[in-house]
C-alpha positions as CSV (number, residue, x, y, z in Angstrom):
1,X,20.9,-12.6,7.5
2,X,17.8,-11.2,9.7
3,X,16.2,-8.2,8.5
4,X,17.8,-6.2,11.8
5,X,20.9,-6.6,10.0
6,X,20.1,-5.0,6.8
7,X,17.4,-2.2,8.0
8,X,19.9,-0.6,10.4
9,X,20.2,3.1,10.8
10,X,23.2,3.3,8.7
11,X,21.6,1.8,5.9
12,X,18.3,4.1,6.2
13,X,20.3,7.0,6.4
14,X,22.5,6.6,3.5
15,X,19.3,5.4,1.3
16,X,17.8,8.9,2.3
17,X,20.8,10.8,1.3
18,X,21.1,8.7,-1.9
19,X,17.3,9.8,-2.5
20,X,17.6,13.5,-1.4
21,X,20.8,13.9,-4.2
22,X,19.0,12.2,-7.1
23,X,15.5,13.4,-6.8
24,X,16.2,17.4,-5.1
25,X,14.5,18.7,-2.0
26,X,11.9,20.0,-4.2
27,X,10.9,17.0,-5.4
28,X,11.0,14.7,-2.6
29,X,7.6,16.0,-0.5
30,X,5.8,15.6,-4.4
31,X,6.7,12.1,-4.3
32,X,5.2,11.4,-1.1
33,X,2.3,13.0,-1.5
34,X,1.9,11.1,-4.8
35,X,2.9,7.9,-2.7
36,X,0.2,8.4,-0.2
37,X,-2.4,9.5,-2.5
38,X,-1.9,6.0,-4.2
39,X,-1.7,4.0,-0.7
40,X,-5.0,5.4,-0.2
41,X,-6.7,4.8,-3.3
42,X,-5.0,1.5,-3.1
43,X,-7.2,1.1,0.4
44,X,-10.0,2.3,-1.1
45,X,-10.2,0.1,-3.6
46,X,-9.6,-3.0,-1.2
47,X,-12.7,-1.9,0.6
48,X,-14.5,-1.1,-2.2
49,X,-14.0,-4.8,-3.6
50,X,-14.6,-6.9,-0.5
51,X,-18.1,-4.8,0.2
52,X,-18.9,-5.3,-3.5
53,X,-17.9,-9.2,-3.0
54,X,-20.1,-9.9,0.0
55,X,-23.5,-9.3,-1.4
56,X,-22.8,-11.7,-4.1
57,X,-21.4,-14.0,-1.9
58,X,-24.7,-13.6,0.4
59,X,-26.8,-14.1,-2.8
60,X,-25.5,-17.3,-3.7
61,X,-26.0,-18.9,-0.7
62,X,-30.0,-17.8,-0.7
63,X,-30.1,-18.9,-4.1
64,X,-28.8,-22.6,-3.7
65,X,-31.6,-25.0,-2.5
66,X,-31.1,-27.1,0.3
67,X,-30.2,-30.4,-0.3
């Protein structure tokens, strides 16, 4: 089964009916405003680690003699 198959419009559309019934318009901008508040931070915190990596990674390499 390829992905085509089970992402179809259909499918999508009856996921975001199923959604809009349990959660309530009201709620439903909320939770995607919470769900791209925490993609973000998610981001950020992926940056932040790999700049906060590289120096280290840098500093070992100086540090090591030369054989």
């Amino acid at each position: 089964m390829q992905i085509a198959e089970i992402a179809s419009l259909e499918v999508i559309l009856i996921v975001l009916a199923v959604g809009l019934v349990v959660f309530g318009s009201s709620k439903i901008p909320k939770i995607a405003r919470g769900l791209g508040s925490a993609k973000s931070e998610f981001e950020k915190g992926i940056k932040e680690g790999q700049q906060a990596s590289t120096p280290a990674e840098d500093k070992n390499q100086t540090d090591t003699p030369a054989s």
